[in-house]
C-alpha positions in Angstrom: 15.7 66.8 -45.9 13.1 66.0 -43.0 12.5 62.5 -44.5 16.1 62.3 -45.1 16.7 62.8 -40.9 14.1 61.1 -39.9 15.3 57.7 -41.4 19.1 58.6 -40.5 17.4 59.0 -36.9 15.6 55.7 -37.0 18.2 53.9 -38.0 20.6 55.6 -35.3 18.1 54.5 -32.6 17.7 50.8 -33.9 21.5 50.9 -33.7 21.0 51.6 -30.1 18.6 49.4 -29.2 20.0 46.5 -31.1 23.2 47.2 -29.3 21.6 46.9 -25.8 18.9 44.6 -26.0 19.0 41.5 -24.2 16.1 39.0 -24.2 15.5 36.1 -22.1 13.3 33.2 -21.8 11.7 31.2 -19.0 8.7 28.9 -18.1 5.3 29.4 -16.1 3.9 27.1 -14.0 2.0 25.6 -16.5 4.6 24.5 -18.4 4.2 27.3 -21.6 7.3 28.5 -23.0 7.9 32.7 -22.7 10.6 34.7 -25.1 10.8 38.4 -23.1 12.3 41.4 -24.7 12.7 39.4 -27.7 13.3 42.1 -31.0 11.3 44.7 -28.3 8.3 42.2 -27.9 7.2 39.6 -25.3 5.8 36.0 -26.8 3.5 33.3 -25.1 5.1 30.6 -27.3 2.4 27.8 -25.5 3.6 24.8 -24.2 5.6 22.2 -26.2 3.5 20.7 -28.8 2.6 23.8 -30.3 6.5 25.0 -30.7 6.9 23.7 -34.3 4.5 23.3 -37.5 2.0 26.1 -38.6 1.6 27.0 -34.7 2.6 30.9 -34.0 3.7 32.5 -30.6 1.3 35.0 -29.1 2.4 38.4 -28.6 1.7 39.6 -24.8 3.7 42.8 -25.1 2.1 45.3 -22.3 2.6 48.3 -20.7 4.8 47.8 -17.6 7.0 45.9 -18.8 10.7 46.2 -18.3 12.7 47.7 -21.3 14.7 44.7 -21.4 17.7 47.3 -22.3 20.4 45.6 -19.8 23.6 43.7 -20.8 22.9 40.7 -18.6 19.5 40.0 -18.2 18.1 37.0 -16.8 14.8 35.5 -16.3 13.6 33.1 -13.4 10.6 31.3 -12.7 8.6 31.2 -9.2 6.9 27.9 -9.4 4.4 28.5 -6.5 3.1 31.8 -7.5 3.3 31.0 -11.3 5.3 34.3 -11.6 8.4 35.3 -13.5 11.2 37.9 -12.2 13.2 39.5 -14.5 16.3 40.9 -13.1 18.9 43.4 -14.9 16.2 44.0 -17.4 15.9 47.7 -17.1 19.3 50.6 -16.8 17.2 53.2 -15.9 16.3 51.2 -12.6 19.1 48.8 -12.2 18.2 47.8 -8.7 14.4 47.3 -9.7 12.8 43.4 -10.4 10.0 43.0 -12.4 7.7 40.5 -11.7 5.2 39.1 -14.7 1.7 37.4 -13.0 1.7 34.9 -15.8 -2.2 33.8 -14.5 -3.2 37.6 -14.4 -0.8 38.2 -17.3 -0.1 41.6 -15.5 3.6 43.3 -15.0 5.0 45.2 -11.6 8.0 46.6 -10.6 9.7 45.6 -7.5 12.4 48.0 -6.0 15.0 46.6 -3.5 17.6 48.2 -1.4 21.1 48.8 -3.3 22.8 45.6 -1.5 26.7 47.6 -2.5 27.1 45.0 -5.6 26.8 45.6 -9.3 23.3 43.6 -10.2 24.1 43.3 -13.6 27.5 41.5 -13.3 26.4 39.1 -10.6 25.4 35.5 -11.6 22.0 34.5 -9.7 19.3 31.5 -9.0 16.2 31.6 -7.4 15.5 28.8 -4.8 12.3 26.4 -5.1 10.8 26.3 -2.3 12.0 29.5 -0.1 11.3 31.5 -2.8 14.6 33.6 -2.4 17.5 35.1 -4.7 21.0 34.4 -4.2 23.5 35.9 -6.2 27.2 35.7 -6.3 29.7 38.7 -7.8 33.3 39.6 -6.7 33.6 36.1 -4.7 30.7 37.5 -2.7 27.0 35.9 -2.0 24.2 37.8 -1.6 20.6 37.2 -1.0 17.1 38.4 -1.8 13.9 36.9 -0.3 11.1 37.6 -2.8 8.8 35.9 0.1 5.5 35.0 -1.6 5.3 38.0 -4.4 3.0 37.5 -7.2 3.1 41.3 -7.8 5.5 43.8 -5.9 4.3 45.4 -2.8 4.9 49.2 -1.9 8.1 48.8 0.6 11.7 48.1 -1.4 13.2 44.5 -0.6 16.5 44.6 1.3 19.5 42.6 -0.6 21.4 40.9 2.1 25.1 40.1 2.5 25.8 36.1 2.5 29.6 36.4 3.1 32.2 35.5 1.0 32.3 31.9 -1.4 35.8 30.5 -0.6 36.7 31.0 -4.1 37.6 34.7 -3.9 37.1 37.6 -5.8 39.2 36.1 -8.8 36.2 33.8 -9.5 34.4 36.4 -10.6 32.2 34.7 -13.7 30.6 32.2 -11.5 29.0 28.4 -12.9 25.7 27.9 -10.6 23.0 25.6 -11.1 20.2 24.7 -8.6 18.8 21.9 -7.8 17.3 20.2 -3.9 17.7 23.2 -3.0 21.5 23.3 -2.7 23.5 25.4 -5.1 25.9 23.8 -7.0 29.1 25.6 -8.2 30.8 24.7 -11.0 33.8 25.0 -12.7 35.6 26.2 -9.2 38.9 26.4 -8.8 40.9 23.3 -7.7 38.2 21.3 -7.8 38.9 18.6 -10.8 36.7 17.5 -13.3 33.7 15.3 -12.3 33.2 16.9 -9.2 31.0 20.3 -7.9 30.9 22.5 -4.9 27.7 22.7 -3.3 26.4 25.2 -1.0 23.1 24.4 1.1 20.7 26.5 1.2 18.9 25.8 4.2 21.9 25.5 6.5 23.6 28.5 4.4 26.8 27.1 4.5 29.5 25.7 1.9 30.0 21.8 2.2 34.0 21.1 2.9 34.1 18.5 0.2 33.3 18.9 -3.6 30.9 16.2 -4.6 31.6 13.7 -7.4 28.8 13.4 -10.3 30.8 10.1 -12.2 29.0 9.7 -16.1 29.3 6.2 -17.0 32.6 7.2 -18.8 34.7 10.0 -18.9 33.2 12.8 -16.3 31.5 16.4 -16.5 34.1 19.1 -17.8 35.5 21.6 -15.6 34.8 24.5 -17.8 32.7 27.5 -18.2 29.4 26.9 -19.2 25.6 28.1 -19.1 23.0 25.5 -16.9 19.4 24.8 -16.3 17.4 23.0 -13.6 14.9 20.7 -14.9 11.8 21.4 -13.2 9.3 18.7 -11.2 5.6 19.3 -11.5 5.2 20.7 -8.0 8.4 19.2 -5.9 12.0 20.9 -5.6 14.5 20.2 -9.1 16.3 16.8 -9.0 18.2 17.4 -12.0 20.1 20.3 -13.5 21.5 20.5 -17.4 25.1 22.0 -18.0 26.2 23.1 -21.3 29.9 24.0 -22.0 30.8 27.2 -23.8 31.6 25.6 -26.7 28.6 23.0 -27.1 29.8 20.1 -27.6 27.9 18.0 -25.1 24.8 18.5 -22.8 25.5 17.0 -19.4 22.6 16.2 -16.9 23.2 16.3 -13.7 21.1 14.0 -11.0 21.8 15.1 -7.9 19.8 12.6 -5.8 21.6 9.5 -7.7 25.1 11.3 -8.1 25.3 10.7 -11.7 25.9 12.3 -14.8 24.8 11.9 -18.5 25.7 13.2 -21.7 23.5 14.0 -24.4 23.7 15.9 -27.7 24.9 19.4 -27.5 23.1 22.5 -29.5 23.1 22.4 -33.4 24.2 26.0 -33.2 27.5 26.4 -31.2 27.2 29.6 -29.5 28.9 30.8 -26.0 26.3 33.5 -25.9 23.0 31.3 -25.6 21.1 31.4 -22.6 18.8 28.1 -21.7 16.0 27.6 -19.3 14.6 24.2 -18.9 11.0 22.8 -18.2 10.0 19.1 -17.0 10.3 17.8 -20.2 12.7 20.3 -22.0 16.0 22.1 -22.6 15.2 25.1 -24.7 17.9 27.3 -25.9 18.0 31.1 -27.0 20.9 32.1 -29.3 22.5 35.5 -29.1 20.9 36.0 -32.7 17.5 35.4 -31.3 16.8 32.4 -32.7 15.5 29.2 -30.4 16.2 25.3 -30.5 14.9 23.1 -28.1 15.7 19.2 -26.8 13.3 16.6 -25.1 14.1 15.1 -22.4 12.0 12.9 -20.3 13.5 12.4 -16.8 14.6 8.8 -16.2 14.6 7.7 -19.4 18.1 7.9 -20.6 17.7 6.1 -23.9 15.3 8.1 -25.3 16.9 11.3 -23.9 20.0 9.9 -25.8 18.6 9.2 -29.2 16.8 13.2 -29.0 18.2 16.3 -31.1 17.9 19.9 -31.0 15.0 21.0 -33.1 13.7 24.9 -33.8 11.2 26.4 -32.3 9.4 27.1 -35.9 6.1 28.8 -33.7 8.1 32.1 -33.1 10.8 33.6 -35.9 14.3 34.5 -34.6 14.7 38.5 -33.5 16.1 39.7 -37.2 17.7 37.7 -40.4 20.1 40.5 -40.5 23.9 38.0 -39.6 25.4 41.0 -38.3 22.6 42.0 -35.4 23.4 42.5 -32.1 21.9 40.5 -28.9 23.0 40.7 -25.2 26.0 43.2 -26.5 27.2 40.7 -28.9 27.9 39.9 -32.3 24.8 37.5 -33.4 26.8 35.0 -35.9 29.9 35.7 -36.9 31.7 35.0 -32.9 29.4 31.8 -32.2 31.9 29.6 -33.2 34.7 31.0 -31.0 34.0 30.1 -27.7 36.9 30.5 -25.1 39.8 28.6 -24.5 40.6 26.9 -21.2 42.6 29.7 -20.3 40.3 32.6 -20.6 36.7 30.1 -19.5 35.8 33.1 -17.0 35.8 35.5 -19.4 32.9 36.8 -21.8 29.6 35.0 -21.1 25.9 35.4 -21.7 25.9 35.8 -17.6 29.0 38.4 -17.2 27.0 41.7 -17.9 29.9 43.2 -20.4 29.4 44.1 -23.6 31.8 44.0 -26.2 33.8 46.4 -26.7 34.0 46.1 -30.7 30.5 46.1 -30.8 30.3 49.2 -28.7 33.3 50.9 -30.6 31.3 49.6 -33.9 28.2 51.2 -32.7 29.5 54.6 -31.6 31.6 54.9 -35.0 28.5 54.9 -36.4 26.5 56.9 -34.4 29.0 59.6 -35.0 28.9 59.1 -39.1 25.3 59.2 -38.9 25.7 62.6 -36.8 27.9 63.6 -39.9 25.6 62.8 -42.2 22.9 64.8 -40.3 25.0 68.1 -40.4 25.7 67.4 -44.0 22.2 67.1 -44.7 
């Protein structure tokens, strides 16, 4: 009977953490690739040559690390101090950022000052070159300046209040992308197709006029979608990428030429991926834990146009199991359904809610398993 429990216990607790984990990925300075919280484990997958073939990731897993055990957590690249911040990434600290020293390959944990917002249902990019946090929830802009931290120091951060976007609180599942150091909002209401808010950093203001972004034909969607600035080797993101919810194209945004072009979208379909770009790629994690990525090589249109999605063979996705859960959601069997024009700031890999079949699923069988436990 002890066996007996012990399994029924395992298997409730795998439940669990299934249920809650959510992973994310992100670059160093150097250019290698990193899967965090992936299936409970951290990977150095190396930089992009060694991502497919016999090559396998490396796993760095090591004490300090966050428990990667929030709905929405995301991943973010300082560029100066070679150091990643991973926000959201821990419930039992939810105002806590954890900063990875990818040179020292040493975690910390940063505390900040409760700012009055919900952390884990803002959407949030880190700035280039001031090296701070801005995050928008509720139609309301907040900021963080992680000053020059390549570990945390002893006194908490203070979030600070920004003001309100003019977009209100209905606007609550927010598009940004960053790049010159502007943040660019899209998919905002009123603002048609083709064209972006921007708000400048520097000046910390909202310009009066959307800006247009024209693609050769036809123009970038105004829809909900996931994005990712393409990196420089030391100078402030030119370009961004922005993926639709339902995949069907991958638009590039230039915003020193004002263009737009459209490449290939991901082989798998899925609303829940998240996507973090380097200098020469797009790489993509699916909410099953598996992860494709493209090239691209900036300025060279024809060859970004004739690229595909390809696995990254050097690290196996989190489980084979179709019916796993990742970032609160059903791995394979809802990445075909993305959502419909009407509902586009609804469920995202960025909205911090976890669905509430999965959690009903999960608790129906915690409580079985509870049965079976008295039974026993």
């Amino acid at each position: 009977m002890a066996h007996s429990l012990t399994l029924v216990a395992l298997y409730f607790f795998s439940v669990a953490q299934t249920v809650l984990g959510s992973p994310c990925i992100a670059f160093d300075a150097n250019w290698n690739l990193y899967a965090l919280g992936l299936n409970g484990k951290d990977y150095n997958v190396a930089t992009q040559d060694k991502w497919t073939g016999s090559n396998k990731a490396n796993d760095i897993t090591a004490t300090g690390r966050p428990p990667f055990d929030g709905p929405n957590t995301t991943c973010y690249l300082s560029q100066f101090q070679n150091t990643l911040y991973v926000m959201n990434g821990d419930t039992q600290n939810p105002n806590s950022i954890y900063l990875y020293d990818a040179a020292a390959s040493a975690w910390s944990q940063q505390t900040t000052t409760p700012g009055g917002f919900d952390i884990g249902s803002s959407t949030c990019v880190l700035d280039h070159d001031t090296n701070v946090c801005y995050c928008v929830v509720a139609g309301e802009m907040w900021f963080l300046n992680m000053q020059s931290l390549k570990a945390a120091q002893n006194s908490p951060i203070a979030w600070t209040d920004v003001g309100p976007t003019p977009y209100g609180p209905s606007y609550n599942q927010p598009v940004m992308a960053l790049a010159n150091n502007h943040i660019h909002f899209i998919d905002v209401p009123n603002v048609p197709s083709g064209s972006i808010d921007i708000f400048v950093i520097h000046y910390s203001y909202f310009q009066p006029q959307p800006q247009q972004y024209p693609l050769p034909s036809g123009t970038i969607p105004a829809t909900h979608g996931q994005t990712a600035s393409l990196f420089q080797q030391t100078e402030v993101q030119q370009q961004f990428a922005f993926i639709p919810d339902d995949g069907s194209a991958t638009y590039v945004v230039d915003v020193i030429g004002n263009t737009t072009q459209k490449f290939a979208g991901p082989t798998l379909k899925d609303p829940k991926s998240i996507y973090f770009a380097s200098m020469t790629a797009l790489v993509q994690l699916t909410s099953n834990g598996a992860i494709y990525f493209l090239p691209y090589m900036q300025g060279n249109d024809a060859a970004n146009a004739a690229a595909s999605w390809t696995a990254v063979s050097a690290i196996a996705p989190a489980t084979s199991n179709s019916t796993s859960l990742v970032n609160g959601t059903t791995a394979l069997s809802s990445v075909s359904s993305a959502p419909t024009s009407g509902s586009s700031q609804g469920d995202s890999p960025t909205s911090g809610a976890i669905s509430m079949h999965n959690i009903s699923r999960g608790l129906s069988l915690a409580f079985a398993l509870a049965a079976v436990i008295c039974l026993l």
